[in-house]
KOLGU-368127 format. One line per 4 residues: number of its first residue (from 1); their letters; for each residue x, y, z of C-alpha. Coordinates in nm, 4 decimals. Example, Ala and Ser with C-alpha at 12.3 -4.5 7.8 and 13.67 -1.06 7.14 Angstrom:
REM residues 2
1> AS> 1.2300:-0.4500:0.7800 ~ 1.3670:-0.1060:0.7140
***
This chain:
REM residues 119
1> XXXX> -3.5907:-3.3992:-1.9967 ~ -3.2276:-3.4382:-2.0698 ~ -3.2104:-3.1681:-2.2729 ~ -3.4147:-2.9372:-1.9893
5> XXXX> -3.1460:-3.0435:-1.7365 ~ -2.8589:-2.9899:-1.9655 ~ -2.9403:-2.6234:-2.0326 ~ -3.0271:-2.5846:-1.6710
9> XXXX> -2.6636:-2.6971:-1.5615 ~ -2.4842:-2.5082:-1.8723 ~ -2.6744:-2.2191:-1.7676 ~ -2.5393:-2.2949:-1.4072
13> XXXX> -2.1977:-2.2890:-1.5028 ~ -2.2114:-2.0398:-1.7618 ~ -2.3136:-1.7623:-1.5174 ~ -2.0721:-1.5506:-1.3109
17> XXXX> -2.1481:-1.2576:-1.0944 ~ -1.9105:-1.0447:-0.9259 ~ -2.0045:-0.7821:-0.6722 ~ -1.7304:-0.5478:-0.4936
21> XXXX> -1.9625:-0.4420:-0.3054 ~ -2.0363:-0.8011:-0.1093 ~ -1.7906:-0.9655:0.1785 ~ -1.5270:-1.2630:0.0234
25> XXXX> -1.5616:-1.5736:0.2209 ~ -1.2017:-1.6042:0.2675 ~ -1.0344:-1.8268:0.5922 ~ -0.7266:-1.9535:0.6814
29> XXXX> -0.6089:-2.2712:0.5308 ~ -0.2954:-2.5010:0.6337 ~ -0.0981:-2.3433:0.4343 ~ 0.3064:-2.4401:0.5225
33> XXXX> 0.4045:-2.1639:0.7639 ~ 0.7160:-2.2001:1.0095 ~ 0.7425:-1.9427:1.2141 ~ 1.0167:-1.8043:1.4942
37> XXXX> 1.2230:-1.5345:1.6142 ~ 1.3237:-1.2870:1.3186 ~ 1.6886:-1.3895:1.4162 ~ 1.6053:-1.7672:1.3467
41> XXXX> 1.4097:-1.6511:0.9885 ~ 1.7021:-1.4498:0.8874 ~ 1.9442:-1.6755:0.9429 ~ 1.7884:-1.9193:0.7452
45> XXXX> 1.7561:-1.6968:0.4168 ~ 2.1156:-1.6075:0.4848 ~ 2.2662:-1.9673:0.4879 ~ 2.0844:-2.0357:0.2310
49> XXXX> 2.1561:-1.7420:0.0186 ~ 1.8557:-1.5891:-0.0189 ~ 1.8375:-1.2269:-0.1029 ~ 1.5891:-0.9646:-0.0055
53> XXXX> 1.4190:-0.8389:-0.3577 ~ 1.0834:-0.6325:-0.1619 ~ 0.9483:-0.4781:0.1363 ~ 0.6113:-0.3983:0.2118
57> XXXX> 0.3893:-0.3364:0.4645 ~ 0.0257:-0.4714:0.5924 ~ -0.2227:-0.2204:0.7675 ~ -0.5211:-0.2458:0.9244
61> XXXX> -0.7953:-0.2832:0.7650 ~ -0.5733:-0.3120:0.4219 ~ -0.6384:0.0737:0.3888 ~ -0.3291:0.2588:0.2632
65> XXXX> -0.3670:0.4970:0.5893 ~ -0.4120:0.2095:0.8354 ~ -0.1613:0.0976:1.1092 ~ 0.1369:-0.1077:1.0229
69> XXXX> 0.0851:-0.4591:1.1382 ~ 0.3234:-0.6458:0.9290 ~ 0.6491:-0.6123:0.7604 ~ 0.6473:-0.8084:0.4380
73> XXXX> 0.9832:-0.9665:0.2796 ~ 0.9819:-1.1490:-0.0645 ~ 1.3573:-1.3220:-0.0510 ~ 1.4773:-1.4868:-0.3913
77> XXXX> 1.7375:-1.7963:-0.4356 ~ 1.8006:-1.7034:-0.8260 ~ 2.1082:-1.9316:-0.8143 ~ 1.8435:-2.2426:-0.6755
81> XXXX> 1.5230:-2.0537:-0.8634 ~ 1.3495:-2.0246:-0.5349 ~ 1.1231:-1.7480:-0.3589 ~ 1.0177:-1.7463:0.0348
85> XXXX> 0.7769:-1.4664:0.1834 ~ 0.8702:-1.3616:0.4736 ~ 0.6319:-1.1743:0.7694 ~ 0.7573:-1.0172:1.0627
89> XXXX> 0.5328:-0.8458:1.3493 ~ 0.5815:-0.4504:1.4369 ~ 0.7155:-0.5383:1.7158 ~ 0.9922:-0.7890:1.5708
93> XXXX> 0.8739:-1.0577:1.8207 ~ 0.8048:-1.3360:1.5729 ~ 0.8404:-1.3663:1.1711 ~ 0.7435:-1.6739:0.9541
97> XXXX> 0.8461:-1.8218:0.6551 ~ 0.4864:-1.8399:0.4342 ~ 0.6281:-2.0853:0.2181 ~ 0.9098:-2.2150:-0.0015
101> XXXX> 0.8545:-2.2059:-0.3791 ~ 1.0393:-2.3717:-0.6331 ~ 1.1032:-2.2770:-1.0061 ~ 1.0911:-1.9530:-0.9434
105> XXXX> 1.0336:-1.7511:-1.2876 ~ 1.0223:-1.3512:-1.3335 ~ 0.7424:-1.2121:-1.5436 ~ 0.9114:-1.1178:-1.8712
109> XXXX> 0.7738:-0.7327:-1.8713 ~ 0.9174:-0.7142:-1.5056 ~ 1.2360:-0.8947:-1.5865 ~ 1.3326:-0.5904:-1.8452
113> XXXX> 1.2555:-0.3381:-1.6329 ~ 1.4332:-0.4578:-1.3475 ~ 1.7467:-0.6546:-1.5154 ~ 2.0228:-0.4100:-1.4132
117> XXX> 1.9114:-0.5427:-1.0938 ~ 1.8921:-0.9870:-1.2152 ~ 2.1641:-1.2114:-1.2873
***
């Protein structure tokens, strides 16, 4: 019987099935967002010396052809080895810091492409 349920759960955990096809269950979690007026979130990278590596945009849908609905900052502190995200409405009524990361490290690949650009 142990044996039976052993191969049942190994078979459990063995088996993984991917379909593109199929909805993600993905939701909003508390993730640590502060959010403000675009002048308040830029002033904050600014004093603390942040610098603008990315921009990018969200669209409806996430379809390449879809309306802009969000701006999309990454800001690096390479001096502190720190990276924020940064999201600002079309509209510039509100942006939000997604997070604040810590030990900030470039993939290696990307770090010789880009190094005329990296301390």
């Amino acid at each position: 019987m142990k044996k039976l349920l052993l191969t049942l759960l190994l078979c459990l955990f063995a088996t993984a099935s991917h379909s593109d096809h199929k909805p993600l269950n993905l939701v909003p979690s508390e993730m640590p967002v502060w959010c403000g007026l675009p002048a308040d979130t830029e002033k904050y990278v600014r004093d603390h010396n942040y610098t603008p590596i990315s921009i990018s945009f969200g669209r409806v849908g996430a379809s390449a052809d879809g309306e802009v609905v969000f701006a999309s900052i990454i800001y690096i502190n390479m001096e502190n080895d720190q990276l924020i995200p940064m999201m600002i409405t079309p509209d510039g009524s509100q942006s939000c810091l997604i997070y604040i990361t810590f030990n900030f490290s470039l993939n290696e690949e990307v770090k010789e492409q880009f190094k005329e650009y990296i301390k």
